[in-house]
C-alpha positions in Angstrom: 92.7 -117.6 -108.9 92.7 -115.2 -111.5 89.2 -114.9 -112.0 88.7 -113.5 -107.5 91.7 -111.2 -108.3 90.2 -109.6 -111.6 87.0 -109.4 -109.7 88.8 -107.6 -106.4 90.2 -105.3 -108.5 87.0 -104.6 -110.1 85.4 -103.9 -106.9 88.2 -102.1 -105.6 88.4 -99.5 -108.7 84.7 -99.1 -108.4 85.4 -97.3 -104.9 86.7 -94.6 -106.4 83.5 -93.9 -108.4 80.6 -94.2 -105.9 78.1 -92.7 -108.6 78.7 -96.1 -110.2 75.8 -98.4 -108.4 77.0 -102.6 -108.4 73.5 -103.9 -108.6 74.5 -107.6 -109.5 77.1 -110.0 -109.8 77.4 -113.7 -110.8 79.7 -116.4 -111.4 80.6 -118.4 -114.4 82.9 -121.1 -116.1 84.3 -118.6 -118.7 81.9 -119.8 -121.3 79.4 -118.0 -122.9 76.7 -120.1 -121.8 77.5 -119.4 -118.1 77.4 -116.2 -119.0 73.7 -116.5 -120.4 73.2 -117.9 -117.2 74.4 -116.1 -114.7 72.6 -112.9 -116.5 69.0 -114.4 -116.4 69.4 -114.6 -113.2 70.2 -110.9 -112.6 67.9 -110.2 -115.1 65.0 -112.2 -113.1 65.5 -109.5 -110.2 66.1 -106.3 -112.2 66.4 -105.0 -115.1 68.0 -101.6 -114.3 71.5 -102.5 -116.0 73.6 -99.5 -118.0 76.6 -101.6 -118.3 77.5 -105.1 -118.2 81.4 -106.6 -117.6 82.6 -109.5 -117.8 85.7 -111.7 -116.6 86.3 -112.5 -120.0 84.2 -111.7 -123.5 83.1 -114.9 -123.6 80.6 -114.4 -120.8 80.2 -110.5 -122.2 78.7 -111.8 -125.5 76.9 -114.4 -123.3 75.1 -111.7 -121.3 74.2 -109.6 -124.3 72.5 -112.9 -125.5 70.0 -112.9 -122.2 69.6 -109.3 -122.4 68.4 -109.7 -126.6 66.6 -112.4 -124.9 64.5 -110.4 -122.7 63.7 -107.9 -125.1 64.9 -105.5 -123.3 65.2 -102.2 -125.8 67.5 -99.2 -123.3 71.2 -99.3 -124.2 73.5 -101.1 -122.4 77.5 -101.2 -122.6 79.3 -104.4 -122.6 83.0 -104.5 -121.2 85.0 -107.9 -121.7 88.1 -108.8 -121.1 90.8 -110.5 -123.1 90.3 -108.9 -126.7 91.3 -112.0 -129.3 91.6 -111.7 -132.6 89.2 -115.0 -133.6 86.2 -114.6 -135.7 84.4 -114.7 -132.6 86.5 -112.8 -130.4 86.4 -109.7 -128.1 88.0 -107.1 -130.7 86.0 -107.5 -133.7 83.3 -107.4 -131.3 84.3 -104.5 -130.6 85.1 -103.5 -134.3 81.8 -104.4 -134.9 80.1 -102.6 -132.0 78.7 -105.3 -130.2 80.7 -104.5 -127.4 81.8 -100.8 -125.9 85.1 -102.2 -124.6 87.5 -104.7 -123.9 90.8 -105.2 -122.3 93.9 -106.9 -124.6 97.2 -108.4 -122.4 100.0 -110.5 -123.2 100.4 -113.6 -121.3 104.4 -113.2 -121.4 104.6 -117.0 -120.8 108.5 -116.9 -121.8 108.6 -114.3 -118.6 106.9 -116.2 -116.6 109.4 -119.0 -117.4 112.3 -117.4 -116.9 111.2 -115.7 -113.5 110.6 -119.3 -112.4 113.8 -120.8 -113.5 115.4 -117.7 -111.8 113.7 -118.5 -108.1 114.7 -122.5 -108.7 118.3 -121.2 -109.6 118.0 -118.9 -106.5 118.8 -115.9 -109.3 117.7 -112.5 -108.4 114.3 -111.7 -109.7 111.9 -109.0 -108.9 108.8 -110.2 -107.2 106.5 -107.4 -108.6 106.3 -108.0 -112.6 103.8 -105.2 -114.2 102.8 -106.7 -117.9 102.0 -103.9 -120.5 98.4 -103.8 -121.5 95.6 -101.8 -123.1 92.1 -100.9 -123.7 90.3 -102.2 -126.6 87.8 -99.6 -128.0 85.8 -98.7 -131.1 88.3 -96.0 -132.0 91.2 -98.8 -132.0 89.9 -102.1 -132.6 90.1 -101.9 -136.2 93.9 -100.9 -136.3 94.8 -103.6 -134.0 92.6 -106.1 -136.0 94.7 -104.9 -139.0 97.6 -105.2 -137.2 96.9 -108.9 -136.0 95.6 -110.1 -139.0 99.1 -108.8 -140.3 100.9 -110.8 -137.8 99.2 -113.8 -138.3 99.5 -113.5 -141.9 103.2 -113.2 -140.9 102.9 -116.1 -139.1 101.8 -118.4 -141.1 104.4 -117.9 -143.5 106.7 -118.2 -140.7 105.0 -121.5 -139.8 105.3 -122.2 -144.2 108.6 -121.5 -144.2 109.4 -123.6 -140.8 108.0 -126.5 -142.3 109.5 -126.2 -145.5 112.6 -125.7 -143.6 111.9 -129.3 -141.2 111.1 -131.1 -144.8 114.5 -129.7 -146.3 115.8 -131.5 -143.4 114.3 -134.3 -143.9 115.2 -134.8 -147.3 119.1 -133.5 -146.0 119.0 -136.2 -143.8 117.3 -138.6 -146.1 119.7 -137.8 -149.0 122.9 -138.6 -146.3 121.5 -141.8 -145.2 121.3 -143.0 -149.0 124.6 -141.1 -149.6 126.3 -143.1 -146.4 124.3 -146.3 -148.0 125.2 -145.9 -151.6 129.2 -145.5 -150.2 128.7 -148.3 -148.2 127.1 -150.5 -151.1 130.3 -148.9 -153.8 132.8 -150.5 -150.9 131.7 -153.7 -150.4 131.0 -154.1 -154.1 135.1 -153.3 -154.6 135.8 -155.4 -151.5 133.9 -158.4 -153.2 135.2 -157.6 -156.8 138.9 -157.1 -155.4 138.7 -160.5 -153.5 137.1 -161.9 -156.8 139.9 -160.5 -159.1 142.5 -162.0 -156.2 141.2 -165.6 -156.4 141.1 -165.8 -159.8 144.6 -164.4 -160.2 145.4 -166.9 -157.5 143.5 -169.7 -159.2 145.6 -168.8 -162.6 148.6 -169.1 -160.4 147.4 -172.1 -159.0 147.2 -173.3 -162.5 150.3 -172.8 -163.9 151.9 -174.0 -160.8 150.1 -177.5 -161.4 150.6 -177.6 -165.2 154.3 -176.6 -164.2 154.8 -179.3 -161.9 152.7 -182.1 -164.3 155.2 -181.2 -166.5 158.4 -181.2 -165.1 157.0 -185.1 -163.0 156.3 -186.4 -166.1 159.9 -185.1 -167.9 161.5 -186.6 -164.7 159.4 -189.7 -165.0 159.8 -189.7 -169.0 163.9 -189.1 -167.9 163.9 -192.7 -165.5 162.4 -194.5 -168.0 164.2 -193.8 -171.5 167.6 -194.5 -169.7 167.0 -198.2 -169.0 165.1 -198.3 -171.9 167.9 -197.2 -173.7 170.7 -199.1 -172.1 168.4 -202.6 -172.8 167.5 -201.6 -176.4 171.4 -200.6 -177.8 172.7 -204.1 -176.7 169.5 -205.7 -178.4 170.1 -203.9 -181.8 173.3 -204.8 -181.7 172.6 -208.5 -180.8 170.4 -208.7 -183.4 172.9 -207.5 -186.0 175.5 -209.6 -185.3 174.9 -212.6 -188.3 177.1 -214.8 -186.1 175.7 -214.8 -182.7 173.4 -218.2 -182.4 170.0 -218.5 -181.2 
C-alpha cells in the first residue's frame, strides 16, 4: 500500500543520516485521531522527540495535539505529508507555523488513466512514471496558498460559468422542444382548418348540386304534366264554346 512504501522510503532515506536516531514509530488510519493515538503511546515510553512525521498531516496535527497534551514545553518539528489547501490543511499549517514542513504532490489521475488504457491496449508505456513534487515550507506556503486560493477562485467561476453553460442548454433544448411543438401544433391546426375549408366547399358543392337536380326533376316533372294537361284542357275550352254541341 502506499502508506508501507512512504514508510520504506522514510526508513531507507534515514540511512543516509545515522546522526538522526528513530526512537518510535506507530500506525494509524490517516485520521487525526489515530494520530493522537498512536503518539500517546510513544509518548508513554519517552519523551525525547525533536521531530515528529507523519504519513499524512492529518496524523501530524494529531500528534502535536498529544504532545500539547502532555505539556511538554522543548520544541519539536512537525513534518506531514500531502500539503492541501483546506482550512484545516497541511499548508496553512505550515503558513501558520504549526507545522515545519510538509510535502505537496499531484495525483495525476488522468496519467494514471491513460498508462492503464495503454497496458489494456497493449500500447507502449514506460513502467517507471516519476510525478513532480515539492516541499512545503514556511518560506513558500504563503505563495502557494496565494496561488491555490487563485486557482480555486478560478475554479469556481469555471464551475459558474459550466453551469450557466448546462442551463443555456437546457433552456436550448427546452426552447427546440416547444419550437418542434409549436410547428407541430401550427400543422395540424392547417391540416384541420384545410380539411374544414374542403368540406365545406364540398358541402356548398354538394348543395348546389341538389338544388340543381330539385330543379331540373321538378321542371321535367312540371314538363310531363302540363302536356296532357294541355292536350285535355284545349279540346274542353273549345267544347265548351261551341253553343251547339248538346249536353
Amino acid at each position: 500500500s502506499p502508506a508501507i512504501e512512504r514508510h520504506n522510503g522514510f526508513i531507507s532515506a534515514l540511512k543516509e543520516y545515522p546522526g538522526i536516531k528513530l526512537v518510535g514509530r506507530r500506525s494509524g488510519d490517516w485520521t487525526e485521531e489515530s494520530g493522537h493515538n498512536a503518539m500517546d503511546s510513544i509518548l508513554a515510553k519517552t519523551i525525547d522527540i525533536d521531530c515528529v512525521f507523519g504519513q499524512n498531516d492529518r496524523m501530524t496535527l494529531g500528534a502535536r495535539q498529544s504532545v500539547i497534551k502532555h505539556h511538554i514545553t522543548r520544541p519539536i518539528f512537525y513534518v506531514g505529508i500531502d500539503a492541501l489547501a483546506t482550512p484545516d490543511g497541511g499548508i496553512r499549517s505550515v503558513s501558520k507555523g504549526i507545522m515545519a514542513a510538509s510535502y505537496i504532490y499531484p495525483t495525476s489521475g488522468d496519467i494514471v488513466l491513460q498508462l492503464a488504457m495503454n497496458i489494456l491496449e497493449g500500447k507502449p508505456f514506460k513502467r517507471d512514471n516519476p510525478l513532480k513534487a515539492a516541499i512545503v515550507t514556511k518560506d513558500n506556503a504563503d505563495v502557494l496558498l496565494m496561488q491555490t486560493d487563485e486557482m480555486n477562485r478560478q475554479r469556481s467561476k469555471l464551475e459558474s460559468l459550466h453551469n450557466k453553460v448546462d442551463m443555456y442548454f437546457v433552456q436550448y433544448n427546452h426552447q427546440k422542444v416547444y419550437l418542434t411543438l409549436t410547428i407541430i401544433i401550427l400543422a395540424m391546426l392547417i391540416a384541420i382548418f384545410f380539411m374544414l375549408y374542403r368540406e365545406i366547399m364540398m358541402k356548398r358543392r354538394l348543395e348546389e348540386e341538389t338544388s340543381n337536380a330539385k330543379l331540373t326533376f321538378f321542371t321535367n316533372i312540371s314538363h310531363e304534366l302540363r302536356t296532357p294537361l294541355t292536350l285535355i284542357s284545349a279540346p274542353i275550352e273549345q267544347l265548351l264554346e261551341d253553343k251547339d254541341a248538346t249536353p
